[in-house]
C-alpha positions in Angstrom: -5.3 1.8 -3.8 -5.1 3.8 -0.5 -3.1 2.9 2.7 -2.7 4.8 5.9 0.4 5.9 7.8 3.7 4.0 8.4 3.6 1.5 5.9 7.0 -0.3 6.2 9.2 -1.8 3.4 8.1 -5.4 5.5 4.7 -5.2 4.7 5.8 -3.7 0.8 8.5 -6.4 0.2 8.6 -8.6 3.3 12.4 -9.9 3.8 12.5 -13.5 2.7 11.8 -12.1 -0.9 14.7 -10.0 -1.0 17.2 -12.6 -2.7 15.4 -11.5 -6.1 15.9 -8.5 -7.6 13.6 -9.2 -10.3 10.2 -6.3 -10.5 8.1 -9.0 -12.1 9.1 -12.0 -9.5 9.0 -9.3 -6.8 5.1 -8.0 -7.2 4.3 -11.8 -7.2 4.6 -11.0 -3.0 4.1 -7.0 -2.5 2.4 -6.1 0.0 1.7 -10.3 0.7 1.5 -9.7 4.5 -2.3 -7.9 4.1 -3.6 -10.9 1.8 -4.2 -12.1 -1.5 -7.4 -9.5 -1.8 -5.7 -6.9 -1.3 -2.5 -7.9 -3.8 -5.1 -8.4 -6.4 -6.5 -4.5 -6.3 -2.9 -3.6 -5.9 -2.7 -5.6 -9.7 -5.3 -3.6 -10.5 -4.4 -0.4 -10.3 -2.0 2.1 -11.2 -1.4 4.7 -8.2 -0.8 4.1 -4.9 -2.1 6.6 -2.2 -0.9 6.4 1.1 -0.3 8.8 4.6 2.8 9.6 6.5 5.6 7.9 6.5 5.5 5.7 3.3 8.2 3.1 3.1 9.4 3.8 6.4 11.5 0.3 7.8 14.5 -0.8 5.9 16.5 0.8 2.8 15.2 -1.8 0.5 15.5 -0.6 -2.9 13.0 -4.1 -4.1 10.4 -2.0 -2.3 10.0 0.6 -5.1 10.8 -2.2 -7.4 8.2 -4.7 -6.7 5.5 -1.8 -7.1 6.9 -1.7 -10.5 6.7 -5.1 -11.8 2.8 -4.8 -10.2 2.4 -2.2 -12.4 2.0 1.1 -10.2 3.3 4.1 -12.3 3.3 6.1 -9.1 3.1 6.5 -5.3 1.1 9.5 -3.5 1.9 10.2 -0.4 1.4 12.8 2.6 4.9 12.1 3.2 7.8 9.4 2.4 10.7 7.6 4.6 13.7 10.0 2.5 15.1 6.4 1.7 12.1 5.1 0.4 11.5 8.2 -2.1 14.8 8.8 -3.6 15.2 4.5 -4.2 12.2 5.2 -5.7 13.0 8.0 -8.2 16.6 5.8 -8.7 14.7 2.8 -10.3 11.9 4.8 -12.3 9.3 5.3 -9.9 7.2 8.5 -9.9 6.7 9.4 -5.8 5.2 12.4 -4.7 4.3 14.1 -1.7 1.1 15.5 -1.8 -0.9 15.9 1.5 -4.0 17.3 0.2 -4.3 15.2 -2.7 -4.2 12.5 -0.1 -7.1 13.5 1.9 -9.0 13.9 -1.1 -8.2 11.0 -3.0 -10.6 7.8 -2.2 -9.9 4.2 -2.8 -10.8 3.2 -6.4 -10.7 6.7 -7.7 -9.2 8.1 -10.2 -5.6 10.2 -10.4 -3.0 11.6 -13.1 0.0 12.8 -11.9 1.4 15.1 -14.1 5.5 15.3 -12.2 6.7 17.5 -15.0 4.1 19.8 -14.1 4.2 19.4 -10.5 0.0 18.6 -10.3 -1.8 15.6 -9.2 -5.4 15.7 -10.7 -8.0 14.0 -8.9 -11.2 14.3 -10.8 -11.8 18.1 -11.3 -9.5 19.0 -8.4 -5.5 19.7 -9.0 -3.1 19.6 -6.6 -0.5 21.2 -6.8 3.2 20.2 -5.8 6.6 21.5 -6.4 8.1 19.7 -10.1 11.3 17.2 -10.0 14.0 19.3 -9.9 16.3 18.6 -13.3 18.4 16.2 -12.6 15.0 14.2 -10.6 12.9 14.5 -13.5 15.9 13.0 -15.8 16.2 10.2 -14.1 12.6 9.7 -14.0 12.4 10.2 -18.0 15.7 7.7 -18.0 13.8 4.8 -16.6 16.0 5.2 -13.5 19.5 5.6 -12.3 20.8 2.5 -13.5 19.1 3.2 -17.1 20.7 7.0 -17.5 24.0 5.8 -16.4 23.5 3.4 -19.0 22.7 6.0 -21.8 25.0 8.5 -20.5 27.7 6.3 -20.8 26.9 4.9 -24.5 26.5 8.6 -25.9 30.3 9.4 -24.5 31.5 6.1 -25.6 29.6 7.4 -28.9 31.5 10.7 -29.0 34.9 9.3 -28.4 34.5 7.1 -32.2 
């Protein structure tokens, strides 16, 4: 799924949804604003691709979290609103900034994103991009923030027995 420049956290997660902070009840109305076609391709895929600017607009974290109830594993983009990207590596969802791959990926194609690696594969071209630093990457491998903190504090409380 490919989008241009400056798409805002309104047109990701418009407003009125924001008293959920349920992923799966949240896809139900990403990206609502540009109609049900285009929600249904968003179902269907399993990347976004977009320009500059991603997620610019409000500090909504239900705008990286509605793309993961829909089911997108990660977001490429030329470049991302800094709110946008690091709520997006806090709840477990892969965002990288990739210009090239951008310009060369085309709507229905296919992409791996390899963070660990720091390459975005786009048929038999590879991008390359600069890995997650540590402590990025284990959040990413925690499921999120929320998730690590989680583990993190049952291996102390663990320890302590």
């Amino acid at each position: 799924m490919v989008f241009g420049d400056n798409v805002n956290t309104d047109v990701i997660i418009p407003g009125r949804y924001l008293v959920s902070i349920d992923p799966a009840e949240l896809a139900e109305h990403a990206f609502e604003p540009l109609g049900l076609e285009l929600q249904q391709r968003l179902r269907a895929s399993d990347v976004v691709v977009a320009g500059r600017n991603f997620g610019c607009g409000s500090a909504r974290e239900q705008a990286s979290t509605c793309l993961i109830g829909a089911g997108i594993s990660a977001v490429i983009a030329a470049s991302f609103s800094r709110v946008f990207f690091r709520n997006a590596i806090n709840t477990g969802l892969v965002a990288v900034e990739s210009p090239e791959a951008v310009a060369a990926i085309e709507d229905g194609a296919q992409v791996w994103v390899d963070y660990e690696v720091g390459v975005v594969e786009v048929g038999d071209q590879r991008f390359p991009f600069a890995p997650y630093p540590e402590s990025l990457a284990a959040i990413l491998e925690s499921g999120g923030l929320i998730e690590q903190l989680i583990q993190q504090t049952k291996a102390a409380s663990e320890e302590r027995r």
